[in-house]
Structure formats: C-alpha cells, structure tokens
C-alpha positions as CSV (number, residue, x, y, z in Angstrom):
1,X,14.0,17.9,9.4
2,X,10.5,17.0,10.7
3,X,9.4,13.9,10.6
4,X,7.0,14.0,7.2
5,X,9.9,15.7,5.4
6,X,11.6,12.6,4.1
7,X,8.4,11.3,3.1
8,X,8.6,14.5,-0.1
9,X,9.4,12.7,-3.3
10,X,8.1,9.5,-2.0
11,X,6.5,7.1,-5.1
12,X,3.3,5.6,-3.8
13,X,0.8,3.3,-5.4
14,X,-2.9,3.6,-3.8
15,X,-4.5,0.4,-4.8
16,X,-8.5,1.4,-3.8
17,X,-11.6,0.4,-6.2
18,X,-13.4,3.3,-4.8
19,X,-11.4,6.9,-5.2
20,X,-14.0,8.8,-4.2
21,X,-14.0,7.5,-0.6
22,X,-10.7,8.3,0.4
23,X,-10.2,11.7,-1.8
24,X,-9.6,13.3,1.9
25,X,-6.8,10.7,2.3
26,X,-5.0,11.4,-1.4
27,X,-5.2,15.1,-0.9
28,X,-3.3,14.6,2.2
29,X,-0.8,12.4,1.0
30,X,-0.3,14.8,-2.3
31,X,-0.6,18.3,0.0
32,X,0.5,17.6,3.5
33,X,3.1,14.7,3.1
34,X,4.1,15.8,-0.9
35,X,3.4,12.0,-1.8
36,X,3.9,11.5,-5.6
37,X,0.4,9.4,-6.1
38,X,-0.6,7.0,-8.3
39,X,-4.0,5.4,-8.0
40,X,-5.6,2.4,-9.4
41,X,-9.0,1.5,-9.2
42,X,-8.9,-2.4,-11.0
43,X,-6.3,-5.6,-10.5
44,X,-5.9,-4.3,-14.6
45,X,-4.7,-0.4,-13.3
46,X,-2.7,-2.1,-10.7
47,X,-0.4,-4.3,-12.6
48,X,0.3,-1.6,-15.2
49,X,1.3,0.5,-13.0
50,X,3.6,-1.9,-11.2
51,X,5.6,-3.0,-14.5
52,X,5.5,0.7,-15.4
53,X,7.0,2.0,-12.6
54,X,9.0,2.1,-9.1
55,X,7.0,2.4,-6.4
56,X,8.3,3.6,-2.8
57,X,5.3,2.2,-1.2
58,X,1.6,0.8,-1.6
59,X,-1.5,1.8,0.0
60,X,-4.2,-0.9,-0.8
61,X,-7.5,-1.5,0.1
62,X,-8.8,-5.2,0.4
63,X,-12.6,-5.2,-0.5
64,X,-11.4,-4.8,-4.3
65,X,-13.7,-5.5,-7.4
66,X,-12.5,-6.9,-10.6
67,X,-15.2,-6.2,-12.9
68,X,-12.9,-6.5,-15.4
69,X,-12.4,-10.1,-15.0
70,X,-8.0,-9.6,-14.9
71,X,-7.3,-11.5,-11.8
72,X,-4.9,-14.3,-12.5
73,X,-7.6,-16.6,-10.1
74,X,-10.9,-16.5,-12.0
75,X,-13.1,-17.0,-8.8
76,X,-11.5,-14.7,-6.6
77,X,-13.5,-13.4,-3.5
78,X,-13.5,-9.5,-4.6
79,X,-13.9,-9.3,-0.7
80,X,-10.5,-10.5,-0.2
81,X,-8.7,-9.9,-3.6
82,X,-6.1,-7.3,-1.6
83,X,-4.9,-10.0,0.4
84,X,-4.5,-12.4,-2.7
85,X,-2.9,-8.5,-4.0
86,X,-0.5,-8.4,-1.0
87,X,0.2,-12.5,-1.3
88,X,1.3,-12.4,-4.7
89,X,3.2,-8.9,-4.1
90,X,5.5,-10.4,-1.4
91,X,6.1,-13.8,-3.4
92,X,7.7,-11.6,-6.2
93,X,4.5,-13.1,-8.6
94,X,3.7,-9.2,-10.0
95,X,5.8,-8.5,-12.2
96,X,7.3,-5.2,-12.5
97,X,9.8,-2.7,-11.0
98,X,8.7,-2.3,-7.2
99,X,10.4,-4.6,-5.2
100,X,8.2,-7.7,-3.4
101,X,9.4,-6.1,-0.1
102,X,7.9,-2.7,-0.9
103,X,6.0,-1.4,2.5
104,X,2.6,-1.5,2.5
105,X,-0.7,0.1,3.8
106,X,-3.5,-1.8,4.4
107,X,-6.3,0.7,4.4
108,X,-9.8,-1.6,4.7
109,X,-13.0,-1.8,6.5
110,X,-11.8,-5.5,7.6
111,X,-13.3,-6.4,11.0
112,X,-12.5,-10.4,11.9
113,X,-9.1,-10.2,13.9
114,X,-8.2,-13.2,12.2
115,X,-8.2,-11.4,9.0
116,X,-6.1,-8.3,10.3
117,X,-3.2,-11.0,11.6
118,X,-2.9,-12.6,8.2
119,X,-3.1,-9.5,6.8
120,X,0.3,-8.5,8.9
121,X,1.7,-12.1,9.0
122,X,1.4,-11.7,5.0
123,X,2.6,-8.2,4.8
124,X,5.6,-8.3,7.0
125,X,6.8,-11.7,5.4
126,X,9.7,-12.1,2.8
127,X,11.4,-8.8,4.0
128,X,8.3,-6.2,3.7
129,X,7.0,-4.1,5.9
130,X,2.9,-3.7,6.6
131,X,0.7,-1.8,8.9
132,X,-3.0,-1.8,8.9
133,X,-5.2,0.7,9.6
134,X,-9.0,0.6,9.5
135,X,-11.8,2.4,7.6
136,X,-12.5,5.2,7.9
137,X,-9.5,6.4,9.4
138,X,-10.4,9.1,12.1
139,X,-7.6,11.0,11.9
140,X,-5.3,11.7,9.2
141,X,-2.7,11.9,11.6
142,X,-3.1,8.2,11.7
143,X,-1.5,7.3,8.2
144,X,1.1,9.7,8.4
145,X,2.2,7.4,11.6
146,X,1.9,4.7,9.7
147,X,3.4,5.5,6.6
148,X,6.7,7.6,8.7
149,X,6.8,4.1,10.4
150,X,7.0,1.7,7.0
151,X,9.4,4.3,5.6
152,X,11.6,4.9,8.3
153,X,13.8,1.1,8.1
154,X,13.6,1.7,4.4
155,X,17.0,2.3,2.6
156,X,17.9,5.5,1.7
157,X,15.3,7.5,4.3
158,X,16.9,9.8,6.4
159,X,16.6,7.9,9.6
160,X,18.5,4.9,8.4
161,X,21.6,4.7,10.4
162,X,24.9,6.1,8.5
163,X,27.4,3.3,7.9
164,X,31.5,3.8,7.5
C-alpha cells in the first residue's frame, strides 16, 4: 500500500472563502489522493457542514470573510477569523459531529512568524493535530505530506500500530 492509499475514503472539510484559488489543490485532493471533499466558502457553510456531518479532517484557510455577518464574535478580524475557526474547533465550541481533535490544514498566505506559532500552538492543543503550509503552495506534493503526516497517528489509518 503506498503511502496516499489510506488517505481513499478520507472525509475532508476545505474551509476557504475563495474556491476559485485553490481549484488546483481540490482537484488533487478529489483525483490524486481520492479525498471525499466538502467545501465551504462562509463561517454560515462551515458550521452546517460540521453539525451535518463527520469529517476526517479540515483544510482551512485564515484570511476568511463573513459577509454574511454569522460569526458568533460580531467584530471579528475577517483577517484572522480561521484562527478564531481553529480556536473554537479545538475547545469543542462548534457543534457538530467532527471531533474537536480532528487534524487540520492551515492553508493561508500568513507571513508574521508569530502568527504561524499560534497557529500550531492552537492547532496541536487539546489532542489535535495541525500543520501549516503557506500560499500558494509550490508543489502539490507538499499537502499530500502534510495531510499523510496529520493522518498517519489518526485511529483507524493503516499505519497505526496493531494492538493485542
């Protein structure tokens, strides 16, 4: 079994206000990688699909825009809102059937290193797994890395070790 094979089947949210920028990354996660893809463009999007259904992992962006005025804070920073997305994620706050320790992909044109470590300090608390990876991504080689390496700890992936 290669690597990318365990991934087929997998149940990802891809949290991103602007589709049409990262088509090339969602026709690699569908084709390549045989990602079952959900994508969400607004906070509104997001939480449906959250209390709708289980998700194996989530690929969000952090520059989000709530034009439809759904956040729960009323002046959130749309330049920030998938960090306030990823806070409230990991704190079990969204309700709905992924767990708060889902892994997750940071996918964002973020450029303060300060922002990238809270990011992963947020991320990889309460039991999650996170990677970051910045826009635009190079190589698509890149997020299948990162996504083998979220899903590889997860229960039930093929390289979890076999227990008696």
């Amino acid at each position: 079994m290669t690597k990318t094979q365990h991934l087929s089947g997998t149940r990802a949210l891809y949290f991103e206000d602007q589709a049409d920028k990262v088509e090339a990354i969602c026709d690699f996660l569908r084709g390549k990688l045989a990602i079952h893809l959900t994508q969400a463009a607004t906070p509104r999007e997001a939480f449906a699909c959250l209390k709708g259904e289980q998700f194996d992992l989530v690929i969000l962006d952090v520059r989000i825009r709530d034009d439809e005025g759904t956040s729960q804070t009323p002046n959130q920073d749309w330049t920030r809102y998938g960090v306030y997305f990823l806070k409230e994620l990991r704190e079990g706050r969204i309700p709905g059937k992924t767990p708060s320790t889902v892994p997750v992909l940071v996918i964002t044109c973020v450029v303060s290193t300060a922002d990238v470590e809270e990011i992963e300090r947020i991320g990889n608390s309460a039991g999650g797994r996170c990677r970051y990876l910045e826009k635009p991504v190079s190589r698509l080689a890149m997020v299948e890395e990162a996504i083998c390496d979220l899903m590889a700890a997860q229960p039930g992936s093929s390289n979890e070790p076999a227990t008696s």
